[in-house]
FIVEXBA-355000 format. One record per residue (C-alpha): residue number from 1; x, y, z; residue in three letters. Coordinates in steps of 0.25 Angstrom, whole numbers, plus 5000, padded with zeros to 4 digits. Example, Ala and Ser with C-alpha at 12.3 -4.5 7.8 and 13.67 -1.06 7.14 Angstrom:
<nulum 1 <5049 4982 5031> "ALA">
<nulum 2 <5055 4996 5029> "SER">
***
This chain:
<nulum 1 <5087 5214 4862> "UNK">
<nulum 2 <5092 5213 4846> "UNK">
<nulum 3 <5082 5216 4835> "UNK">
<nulum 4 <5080 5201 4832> "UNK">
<nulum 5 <5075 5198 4847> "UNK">
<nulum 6 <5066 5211 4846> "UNK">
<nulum 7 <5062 5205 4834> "UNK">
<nulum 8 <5057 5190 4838> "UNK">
<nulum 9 <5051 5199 4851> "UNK">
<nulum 10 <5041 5207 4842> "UNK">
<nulum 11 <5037 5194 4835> "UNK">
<nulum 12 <5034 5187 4846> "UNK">
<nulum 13 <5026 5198 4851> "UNK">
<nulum 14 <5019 5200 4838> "UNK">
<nulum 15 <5017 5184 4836> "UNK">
<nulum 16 <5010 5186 4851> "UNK">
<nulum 17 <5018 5175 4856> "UNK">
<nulum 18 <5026 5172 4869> "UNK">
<nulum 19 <5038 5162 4871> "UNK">
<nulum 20 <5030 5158 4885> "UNK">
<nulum 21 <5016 5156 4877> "UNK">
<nulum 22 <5024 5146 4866> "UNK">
<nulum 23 <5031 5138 4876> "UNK">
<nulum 24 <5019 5138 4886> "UNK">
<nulum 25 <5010 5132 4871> "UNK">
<nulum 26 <5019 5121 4870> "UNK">
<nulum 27 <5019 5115 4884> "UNK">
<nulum 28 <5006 5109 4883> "UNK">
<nulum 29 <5009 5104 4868> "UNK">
<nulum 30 <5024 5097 4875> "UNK">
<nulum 31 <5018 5093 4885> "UNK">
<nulum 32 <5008 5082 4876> "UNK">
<nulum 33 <5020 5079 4866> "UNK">
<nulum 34 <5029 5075 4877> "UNK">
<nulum 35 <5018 5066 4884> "UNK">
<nulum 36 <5014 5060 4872> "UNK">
<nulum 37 <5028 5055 4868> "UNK">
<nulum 38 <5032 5051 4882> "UNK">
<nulum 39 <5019 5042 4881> "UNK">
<nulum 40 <5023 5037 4868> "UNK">
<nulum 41 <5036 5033 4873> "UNK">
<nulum 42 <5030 5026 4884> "UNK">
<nulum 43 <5020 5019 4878> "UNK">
<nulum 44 <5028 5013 4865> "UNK">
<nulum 45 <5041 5010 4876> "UNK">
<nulum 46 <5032 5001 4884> "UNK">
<nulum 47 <5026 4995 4870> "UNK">
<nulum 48 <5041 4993 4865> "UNK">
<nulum 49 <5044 4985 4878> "UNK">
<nulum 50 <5031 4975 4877> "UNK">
<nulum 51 <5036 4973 4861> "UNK">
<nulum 52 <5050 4969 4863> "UNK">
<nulum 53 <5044 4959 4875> "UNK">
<nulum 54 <5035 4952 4863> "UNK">
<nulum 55 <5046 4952 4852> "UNK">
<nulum 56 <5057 4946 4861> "UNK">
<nulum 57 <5047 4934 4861> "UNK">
<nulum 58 <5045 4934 4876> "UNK">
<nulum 59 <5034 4940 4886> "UNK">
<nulum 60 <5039 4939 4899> "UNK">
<nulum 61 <5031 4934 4909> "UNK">
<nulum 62 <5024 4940 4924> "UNK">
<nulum 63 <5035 4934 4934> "UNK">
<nulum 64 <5029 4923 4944> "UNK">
<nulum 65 <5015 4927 4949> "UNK">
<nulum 66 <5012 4937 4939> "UNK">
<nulum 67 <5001 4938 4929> "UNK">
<nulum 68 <4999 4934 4916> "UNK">
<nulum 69 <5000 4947 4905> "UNK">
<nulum 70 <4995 4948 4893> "UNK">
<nulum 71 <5004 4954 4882> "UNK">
<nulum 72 <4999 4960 4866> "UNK">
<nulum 73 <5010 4953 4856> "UNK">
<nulum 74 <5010 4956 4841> "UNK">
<nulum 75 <5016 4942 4836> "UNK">
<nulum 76 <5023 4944 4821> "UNK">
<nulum 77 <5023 4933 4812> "UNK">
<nulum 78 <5010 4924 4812> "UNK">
<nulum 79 <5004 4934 4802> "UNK">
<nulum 80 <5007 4942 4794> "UNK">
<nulum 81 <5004 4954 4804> "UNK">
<nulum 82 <5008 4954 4817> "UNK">
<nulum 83 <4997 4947 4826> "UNK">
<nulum 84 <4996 4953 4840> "UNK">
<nulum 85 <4994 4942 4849> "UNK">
<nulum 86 <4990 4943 4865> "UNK">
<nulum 87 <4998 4933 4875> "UNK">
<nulum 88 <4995 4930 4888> "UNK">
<nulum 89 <5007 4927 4897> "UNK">
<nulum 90 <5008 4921 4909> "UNK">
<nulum 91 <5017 4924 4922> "UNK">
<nulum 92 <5029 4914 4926> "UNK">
<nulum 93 <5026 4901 4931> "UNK">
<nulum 94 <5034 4894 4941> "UNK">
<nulum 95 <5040 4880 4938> "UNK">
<nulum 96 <5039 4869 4948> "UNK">
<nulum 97 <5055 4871 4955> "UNK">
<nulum 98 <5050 4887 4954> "UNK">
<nulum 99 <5036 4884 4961> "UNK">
<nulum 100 <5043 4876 4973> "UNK">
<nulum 101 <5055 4886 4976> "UNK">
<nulum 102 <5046 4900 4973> "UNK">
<nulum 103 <5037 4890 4984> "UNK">
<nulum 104 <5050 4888 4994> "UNK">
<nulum 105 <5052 4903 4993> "UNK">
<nulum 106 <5039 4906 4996> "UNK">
<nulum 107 <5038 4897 5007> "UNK">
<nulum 108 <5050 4905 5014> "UNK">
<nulum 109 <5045 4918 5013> "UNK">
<nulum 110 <5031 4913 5016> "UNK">
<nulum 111 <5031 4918 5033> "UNK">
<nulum 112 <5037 4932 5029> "UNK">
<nulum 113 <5026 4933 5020> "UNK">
<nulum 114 <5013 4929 5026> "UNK">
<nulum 115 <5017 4933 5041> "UNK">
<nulum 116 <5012 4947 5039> "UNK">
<nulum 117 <5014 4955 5053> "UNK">
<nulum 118 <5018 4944 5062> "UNK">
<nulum 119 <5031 4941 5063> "UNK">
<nulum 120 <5030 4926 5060> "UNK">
<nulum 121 <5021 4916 5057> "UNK">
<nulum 122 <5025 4910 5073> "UNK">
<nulum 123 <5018 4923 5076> "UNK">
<nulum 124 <5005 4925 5070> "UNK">
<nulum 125 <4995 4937 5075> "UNK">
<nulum 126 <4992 4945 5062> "UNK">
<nulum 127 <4987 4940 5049> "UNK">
<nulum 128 <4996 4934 5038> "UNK">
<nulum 129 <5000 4938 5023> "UNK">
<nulum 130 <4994 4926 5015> "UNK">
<nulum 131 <4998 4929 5000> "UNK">
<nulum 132 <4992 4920 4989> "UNK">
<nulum 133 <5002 4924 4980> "UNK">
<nulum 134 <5016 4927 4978> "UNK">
<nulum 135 <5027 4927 4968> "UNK">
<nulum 136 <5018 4919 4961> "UNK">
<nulum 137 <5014 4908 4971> "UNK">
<nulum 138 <5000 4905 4973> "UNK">
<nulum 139 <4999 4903 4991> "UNK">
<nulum 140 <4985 4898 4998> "UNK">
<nulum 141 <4984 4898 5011> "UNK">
<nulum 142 <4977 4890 5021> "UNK">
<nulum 143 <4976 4889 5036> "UNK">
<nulum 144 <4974 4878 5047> "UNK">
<nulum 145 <4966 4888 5056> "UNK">
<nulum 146 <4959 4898 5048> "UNK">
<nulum 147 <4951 4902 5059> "UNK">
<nulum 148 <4963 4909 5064> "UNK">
<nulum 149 <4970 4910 5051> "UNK">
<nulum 150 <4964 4912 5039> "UNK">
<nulum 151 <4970 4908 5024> "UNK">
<nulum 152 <4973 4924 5021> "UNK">
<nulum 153 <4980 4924 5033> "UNK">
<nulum 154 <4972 4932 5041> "UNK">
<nulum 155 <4970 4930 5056> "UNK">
<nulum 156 <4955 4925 5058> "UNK">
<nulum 157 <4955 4929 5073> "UNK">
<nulum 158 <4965 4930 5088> "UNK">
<nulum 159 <4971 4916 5094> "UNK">
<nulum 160 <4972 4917 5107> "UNK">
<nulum 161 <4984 4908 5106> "UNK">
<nulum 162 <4993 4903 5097> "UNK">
<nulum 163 <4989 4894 5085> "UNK">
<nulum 164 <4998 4888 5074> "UNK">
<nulum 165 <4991 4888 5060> "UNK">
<nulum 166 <4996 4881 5046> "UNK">
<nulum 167 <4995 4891 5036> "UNK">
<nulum 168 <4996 4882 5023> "UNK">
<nulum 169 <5000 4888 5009> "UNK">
<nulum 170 <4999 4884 4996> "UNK">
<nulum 171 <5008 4888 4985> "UNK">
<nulum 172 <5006 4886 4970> "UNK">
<nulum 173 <5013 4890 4958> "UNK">
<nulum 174 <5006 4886 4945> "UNK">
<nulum 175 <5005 4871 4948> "UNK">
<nulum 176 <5014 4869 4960> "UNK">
<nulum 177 <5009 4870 4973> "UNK">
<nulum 178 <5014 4868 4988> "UNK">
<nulum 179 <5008 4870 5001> "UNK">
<nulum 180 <5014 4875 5013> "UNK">
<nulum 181 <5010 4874 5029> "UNK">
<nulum 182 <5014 4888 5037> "UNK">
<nulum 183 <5013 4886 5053> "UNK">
<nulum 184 <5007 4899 5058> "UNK">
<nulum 185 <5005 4902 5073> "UNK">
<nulum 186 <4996 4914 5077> "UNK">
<nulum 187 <4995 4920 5089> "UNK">
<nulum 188 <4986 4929 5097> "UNK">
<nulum 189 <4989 4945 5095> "UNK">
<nulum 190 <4998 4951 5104> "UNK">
<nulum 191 <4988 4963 5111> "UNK">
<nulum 192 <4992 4970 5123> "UNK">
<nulum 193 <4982 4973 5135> "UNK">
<nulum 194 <4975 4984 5127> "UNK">
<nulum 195 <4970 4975 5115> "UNK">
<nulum 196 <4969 4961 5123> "UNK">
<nulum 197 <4958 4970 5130> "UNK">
<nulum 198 <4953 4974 5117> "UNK">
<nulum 199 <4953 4960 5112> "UNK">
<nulum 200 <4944 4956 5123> "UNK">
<nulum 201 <4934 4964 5122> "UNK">
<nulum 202 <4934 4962 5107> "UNK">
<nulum 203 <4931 4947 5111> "UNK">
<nulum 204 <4921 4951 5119> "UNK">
<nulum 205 <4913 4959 5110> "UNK">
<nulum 206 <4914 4947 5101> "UNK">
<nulum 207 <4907 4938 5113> "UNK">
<nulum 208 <4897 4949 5114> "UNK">
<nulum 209 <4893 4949 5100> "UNK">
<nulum 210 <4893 4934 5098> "UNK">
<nulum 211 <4884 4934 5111> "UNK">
<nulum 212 <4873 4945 5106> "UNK">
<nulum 213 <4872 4941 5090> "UNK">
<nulum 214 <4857 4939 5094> "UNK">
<nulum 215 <4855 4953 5099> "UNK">
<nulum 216 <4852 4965 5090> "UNK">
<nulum 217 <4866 4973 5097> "UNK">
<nulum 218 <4879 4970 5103> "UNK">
<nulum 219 <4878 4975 5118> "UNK">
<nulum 220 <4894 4979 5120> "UNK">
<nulum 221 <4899 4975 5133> "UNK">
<nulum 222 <4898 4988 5144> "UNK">
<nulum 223 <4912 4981 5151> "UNK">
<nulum 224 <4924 4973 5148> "UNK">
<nulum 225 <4933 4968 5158> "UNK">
<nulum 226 <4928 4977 5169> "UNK">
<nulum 227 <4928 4989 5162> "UNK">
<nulum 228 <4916 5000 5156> "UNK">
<nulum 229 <4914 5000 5143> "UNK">
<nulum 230 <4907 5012 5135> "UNK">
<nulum 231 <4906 5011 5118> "UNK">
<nulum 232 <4904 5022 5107> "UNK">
<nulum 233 <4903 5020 5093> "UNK">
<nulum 234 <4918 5022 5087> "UNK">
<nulum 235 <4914 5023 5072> "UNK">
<nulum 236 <4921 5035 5065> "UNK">
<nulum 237 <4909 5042 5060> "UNK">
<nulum 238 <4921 5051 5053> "UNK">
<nulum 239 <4913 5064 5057> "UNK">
<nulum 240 <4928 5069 5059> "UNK">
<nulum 241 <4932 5070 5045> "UNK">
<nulum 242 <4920 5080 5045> "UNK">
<nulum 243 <4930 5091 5052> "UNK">
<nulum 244 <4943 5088 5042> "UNK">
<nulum 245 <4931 5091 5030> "UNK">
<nulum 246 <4926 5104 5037> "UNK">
<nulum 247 <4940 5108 5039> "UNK">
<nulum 248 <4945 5102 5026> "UNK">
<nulum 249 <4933 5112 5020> "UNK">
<nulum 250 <4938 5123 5027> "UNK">
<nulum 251 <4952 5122 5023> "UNK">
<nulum 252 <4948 5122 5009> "UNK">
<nulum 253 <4938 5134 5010> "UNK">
<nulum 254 <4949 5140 5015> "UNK">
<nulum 255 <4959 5139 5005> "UNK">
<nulum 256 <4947 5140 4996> "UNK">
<nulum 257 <4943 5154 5002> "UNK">
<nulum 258 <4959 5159 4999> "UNK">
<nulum 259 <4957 5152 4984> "UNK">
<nulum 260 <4944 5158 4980> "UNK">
<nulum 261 <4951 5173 4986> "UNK">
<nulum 262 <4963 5171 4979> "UNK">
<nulum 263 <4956 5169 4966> "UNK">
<nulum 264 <4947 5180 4969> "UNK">
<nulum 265 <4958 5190 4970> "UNK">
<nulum 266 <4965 5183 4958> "UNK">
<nulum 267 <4952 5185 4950> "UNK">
<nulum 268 <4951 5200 4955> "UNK">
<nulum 269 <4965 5203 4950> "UNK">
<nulum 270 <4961 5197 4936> "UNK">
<nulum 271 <4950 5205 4935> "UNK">
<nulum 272 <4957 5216 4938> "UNK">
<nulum 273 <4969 5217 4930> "UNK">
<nulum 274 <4959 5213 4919> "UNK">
<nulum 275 <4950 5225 4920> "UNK">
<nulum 276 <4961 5235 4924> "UNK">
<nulum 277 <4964 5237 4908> "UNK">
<nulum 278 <4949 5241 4907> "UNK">
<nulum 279 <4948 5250 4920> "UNK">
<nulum 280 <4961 5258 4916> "UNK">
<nulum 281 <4956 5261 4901> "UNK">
<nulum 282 <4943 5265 4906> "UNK">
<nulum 283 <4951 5274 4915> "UNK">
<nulum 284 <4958 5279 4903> "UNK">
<nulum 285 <4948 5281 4893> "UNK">
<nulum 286 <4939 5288 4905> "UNK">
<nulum 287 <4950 5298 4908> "UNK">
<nulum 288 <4954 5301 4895> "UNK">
<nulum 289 <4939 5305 4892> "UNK">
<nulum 290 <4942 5317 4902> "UNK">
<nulum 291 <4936 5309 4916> "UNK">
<nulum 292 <4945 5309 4929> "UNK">
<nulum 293 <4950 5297 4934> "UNK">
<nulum 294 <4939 5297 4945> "UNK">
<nulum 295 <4927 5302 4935> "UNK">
<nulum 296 <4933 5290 4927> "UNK">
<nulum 297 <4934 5280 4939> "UNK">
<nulum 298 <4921 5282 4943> "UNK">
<nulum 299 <4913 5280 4927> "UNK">
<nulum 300 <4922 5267 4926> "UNK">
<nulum 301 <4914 5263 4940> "UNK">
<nulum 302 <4902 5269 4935> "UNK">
<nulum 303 <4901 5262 4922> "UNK">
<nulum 304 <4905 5248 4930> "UNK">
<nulum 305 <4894 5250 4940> "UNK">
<nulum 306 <4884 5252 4928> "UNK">
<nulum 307 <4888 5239 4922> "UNK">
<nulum 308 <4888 5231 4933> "UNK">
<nulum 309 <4874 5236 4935> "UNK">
<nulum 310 <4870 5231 4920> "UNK">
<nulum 311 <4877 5219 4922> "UNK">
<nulum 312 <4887 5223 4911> "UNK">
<nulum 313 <4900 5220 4918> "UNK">
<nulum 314 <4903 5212 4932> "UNK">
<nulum 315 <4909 5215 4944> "UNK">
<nulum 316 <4925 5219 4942> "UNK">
<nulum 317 <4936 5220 4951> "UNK">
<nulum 318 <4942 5234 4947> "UNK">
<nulum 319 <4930 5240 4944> "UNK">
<nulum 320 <4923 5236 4959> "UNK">
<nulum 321 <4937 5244 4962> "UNK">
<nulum 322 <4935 5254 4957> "UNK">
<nulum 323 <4920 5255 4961> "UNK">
<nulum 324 <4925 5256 4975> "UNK">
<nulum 325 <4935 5267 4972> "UNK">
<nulum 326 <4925 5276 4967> "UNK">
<nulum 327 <4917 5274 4980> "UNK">
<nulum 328 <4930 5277 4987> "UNK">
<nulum 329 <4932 5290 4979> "UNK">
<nulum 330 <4916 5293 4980> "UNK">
<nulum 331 <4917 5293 4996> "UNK">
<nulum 332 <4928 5302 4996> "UNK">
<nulum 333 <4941 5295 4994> "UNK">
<nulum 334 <4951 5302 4985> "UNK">
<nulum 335 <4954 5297 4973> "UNK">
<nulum 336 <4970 5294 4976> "UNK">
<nulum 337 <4964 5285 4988> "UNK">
<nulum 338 <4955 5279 4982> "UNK">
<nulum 339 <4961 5274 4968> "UNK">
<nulum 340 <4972 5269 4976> "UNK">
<nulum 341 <4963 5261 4985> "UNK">
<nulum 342 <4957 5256 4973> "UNK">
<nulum 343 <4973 5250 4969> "UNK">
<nulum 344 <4973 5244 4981> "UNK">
<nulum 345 <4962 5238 4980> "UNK">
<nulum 346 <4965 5233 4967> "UNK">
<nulum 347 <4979 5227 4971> "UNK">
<nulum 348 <4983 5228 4956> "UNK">
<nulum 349 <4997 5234 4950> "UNK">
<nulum 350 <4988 5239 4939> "UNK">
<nulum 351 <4978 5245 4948> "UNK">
<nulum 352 <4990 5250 4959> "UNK">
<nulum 353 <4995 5257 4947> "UNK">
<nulum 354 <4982 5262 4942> "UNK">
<nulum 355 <4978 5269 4956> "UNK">
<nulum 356 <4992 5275 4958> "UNK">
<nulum 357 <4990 5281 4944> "UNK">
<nulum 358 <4977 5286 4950> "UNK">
<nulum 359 <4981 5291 4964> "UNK">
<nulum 360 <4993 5298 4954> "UNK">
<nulum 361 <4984 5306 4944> "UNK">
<nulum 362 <4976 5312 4958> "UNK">
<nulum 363 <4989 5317 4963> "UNK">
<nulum 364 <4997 5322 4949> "UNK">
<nulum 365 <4984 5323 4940> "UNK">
<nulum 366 <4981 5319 4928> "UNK">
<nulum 367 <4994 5325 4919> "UNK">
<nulum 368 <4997 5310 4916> "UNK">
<nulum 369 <4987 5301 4919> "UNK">
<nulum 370 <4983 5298 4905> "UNK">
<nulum 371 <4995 5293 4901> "UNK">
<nulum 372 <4996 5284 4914> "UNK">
<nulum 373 <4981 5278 4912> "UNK">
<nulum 374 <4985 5274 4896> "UNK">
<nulum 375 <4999 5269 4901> "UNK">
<nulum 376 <4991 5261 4912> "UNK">
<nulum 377 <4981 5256 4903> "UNK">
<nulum 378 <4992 5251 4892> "UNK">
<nulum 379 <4999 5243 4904> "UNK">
<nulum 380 <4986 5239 4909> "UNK">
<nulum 381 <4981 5233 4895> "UNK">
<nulum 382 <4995 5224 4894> "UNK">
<nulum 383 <4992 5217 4908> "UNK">
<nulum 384 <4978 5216 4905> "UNK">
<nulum 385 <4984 5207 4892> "UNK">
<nulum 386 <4993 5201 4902> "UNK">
<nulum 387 <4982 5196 4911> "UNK">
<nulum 388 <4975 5192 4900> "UNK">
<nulum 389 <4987 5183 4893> "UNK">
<nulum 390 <4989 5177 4908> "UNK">
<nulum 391 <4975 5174 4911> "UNK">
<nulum 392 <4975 5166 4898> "UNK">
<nulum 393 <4989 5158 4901> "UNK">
<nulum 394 <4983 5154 4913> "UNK">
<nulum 395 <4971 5148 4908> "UNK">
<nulum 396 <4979 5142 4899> "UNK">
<nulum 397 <4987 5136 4909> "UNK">
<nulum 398 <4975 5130 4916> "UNK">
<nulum 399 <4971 5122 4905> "UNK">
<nulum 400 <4986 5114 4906> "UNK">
<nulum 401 <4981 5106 4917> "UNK">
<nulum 402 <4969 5100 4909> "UNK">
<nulum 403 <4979 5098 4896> "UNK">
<nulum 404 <4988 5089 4904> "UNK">
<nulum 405 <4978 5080 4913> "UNK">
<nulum 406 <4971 5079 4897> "UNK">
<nulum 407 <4985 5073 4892> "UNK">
<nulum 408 <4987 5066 4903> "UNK">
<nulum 409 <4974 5058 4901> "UNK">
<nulum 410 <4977 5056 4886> "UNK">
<nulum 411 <4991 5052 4890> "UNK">
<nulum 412 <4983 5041 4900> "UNK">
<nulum 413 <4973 5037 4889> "UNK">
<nulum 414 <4985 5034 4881> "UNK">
<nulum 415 <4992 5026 4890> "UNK">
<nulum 416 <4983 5019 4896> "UNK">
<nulum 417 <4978 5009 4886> "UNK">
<nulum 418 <4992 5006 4880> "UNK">
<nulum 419 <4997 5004 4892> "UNK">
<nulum 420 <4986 4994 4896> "UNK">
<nulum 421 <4989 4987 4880> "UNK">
<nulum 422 <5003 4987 4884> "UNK">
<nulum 423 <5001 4980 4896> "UNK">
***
């Protein structure tokens, strides 16, 4: 690296400012300049389009059967200003020659289109497609027997056998009109053995209830063609969707029992590398004032027992384990065992490092430990400034969510009402 890089590096470092930090300041800024000029171009390219249809001296029309629009004009040249001016144009109308051939064509597509399911109108045993308007063609229907075949085409009830029906139509367009006879021929329903039986007694329960209208019940019949009949109610109470809930619940108590311990020992870890700073110093300043690191571990636990009694300071992660080292180390645990346990428990680099510099000093004494301890807390300093810088992006990174969906919206409010003028 050359002077003039070193250079620009101290800067930057004095000025507090990272190349990640700029670019990541700008995004959000972007982001809204770019939507806001992709908006602009959209909006004023669909306003250019309805201008050049109104200066050419022609609004197209809606093609046959479509409806009338509505179109905004500024007319130039009956005042001094320009005068807008409101037009309301109609969609195409057939001519008498147009009206008979759209009618010809329509007439010869006419079984494809009404026949529904059934293969031909020679074969009837569903209901038909009656449309009452197509390609700008106005039809009404009416038939001979509407007991069995209504004017929408549906079937009104079963032939037992087969039955020609005229099916009339009427088609108009604007002022011409002309009427058509369609022969249908219905026949019964195809069932096999299985729903013939069914049909039967279906029919029978009908003669039933037609008989006892005058009771307060229907007495169902106990046999049918020779054969014991039993009933139950077979409404779907839907208790059965009860069991998907329960299970539904437990799959999402579940995963919410692994969510809530995952950000417990997240929490834990924060909390943690947070106070790690503040445990080593008191370590340091503790030692230095001539205590041993035990006689020091035991004031710090000392001191945090007597403010969670006065309600001074909450429960914390590191100090709680610390507390149960010192119970370790009172019921005759060494102290090599027990400050590495308390790592362990811990599962922290910082605190990993922290007890092997403990379980160190216990087997090569004291000769350097100072030294380590003040190393240890400079390091443990810059990572507690790390943790904090990253804690903050992070919030920081939450709150894009809510920026967006809030220029999204405004992007909506936007468009919607020009678009809704353009149209």
């Amino acid at each position: 690296m050359d002077s003039r890089d070193r250079r620009k590096n101290k800067k930057r470092e004095l000025s507090g400012k990272r190349p990640g930090k700029d670019i990541k300041g700008w995004v959000i800024p972007a982001a809204c300049i770019l939507g806001s000029i992709a908006l602009y171009i959209l909006l004023t390219g669909m306003e250019e389009k309805q201008d050049i249809i109104a200066a050419e001296g022609r609004i197209n029309r809606e093609g046959y059967g479509g409806e009338e629009k509505e179109c905004q004009i500024l007319v130039e040249g009956l005042a001094e200003e320009e005068v807008p001016v409101t037009i309301r144009v109609g969609a195409l109308n057939y001519s008498r020659e147009k009206a008979e051939t759209a009618f010809e064509n329509l007439m010869g597509t006419m079984e494809k289109r009404i026949r529904g399911e059934n293969p031909s109108l020679m074969e009837v045993r569903s209901d038909l497609v009656l449309p009452t308007k197509t390609e700008g063609v106005r039809l009404r229907w009416s038939s001979s027997d509407s007991d069995v075949l209504d004017s929408s085409g549906k079937l009104r009830k079963e032939v037992k056998t087969e039955q020609m029906i005229i099916l009339a139509v009427e088609l108009s367009a604007r002022d011409y009109h002309q009427t058509y006879e369609i022969p249908i021929r219905v026949l019964p329903p195809e069932r096999d053995e299985k729903e013939q039986q069914l049909a039967e007694f279906l029919e029978e329960l009908e003669r039933q209830e037609q008989t006892q209208q005058e009771q307060p019940w229907l007495t169902l019949p106990d046999s049918f063609e020779g054969k014991r009949l039993r009933y139950r109610s077979g409404e779907d109470k839907g208790y059965r969707s009860v069991i998907l809930i329960g299970i539904l619940l437990a799959v999402l108590l579940a995963f919410r029992g692994q969510s809530e311990e995952k950000q417990k020992n997240q929490k834990r870890e924060k909390e943690l590398l947070l106070d790690y700073a503040d445990l080593l110093s008191k370590i340091v300043v503790l030692t230095g004032a001539g205590l041993t690191i035990r006689n020091a571990w035991e004031r710090i636990v000392s001191d945090y027992e007597e403010a969670l009694k006065e309600g001074r300071k909450k429960k914390r992660a590191a100090y709680e384990e610390m507390r149960q080292t010192c119970h370790q180390l009172q019921s005759g645990m060494t102290e090599s065992e027990a400050y590495r346990e308390f790592g362990r428990r811990c599962r922290l680099q910082p605190y990993l490092k922290l007890s092997g510099l403990l379980e160190q000093n216990r087997k090569t004494g004291t000769k350097n430990m100072k030294t380590l301890l003040q190393a240890e807390m400079a390091d443990a300093l810059e990572q507690r400034k790390n943790l904090a810088r990253r804690l903050g992006e992070e919030a920081g990174t939450k709150l894009l969510m809510p920026l967006f969906l809030m220029l999204g919206i405004v992007m909506v409010m936007i468009m919607v009402p020009a678009m809704m003028t353009m149209g």
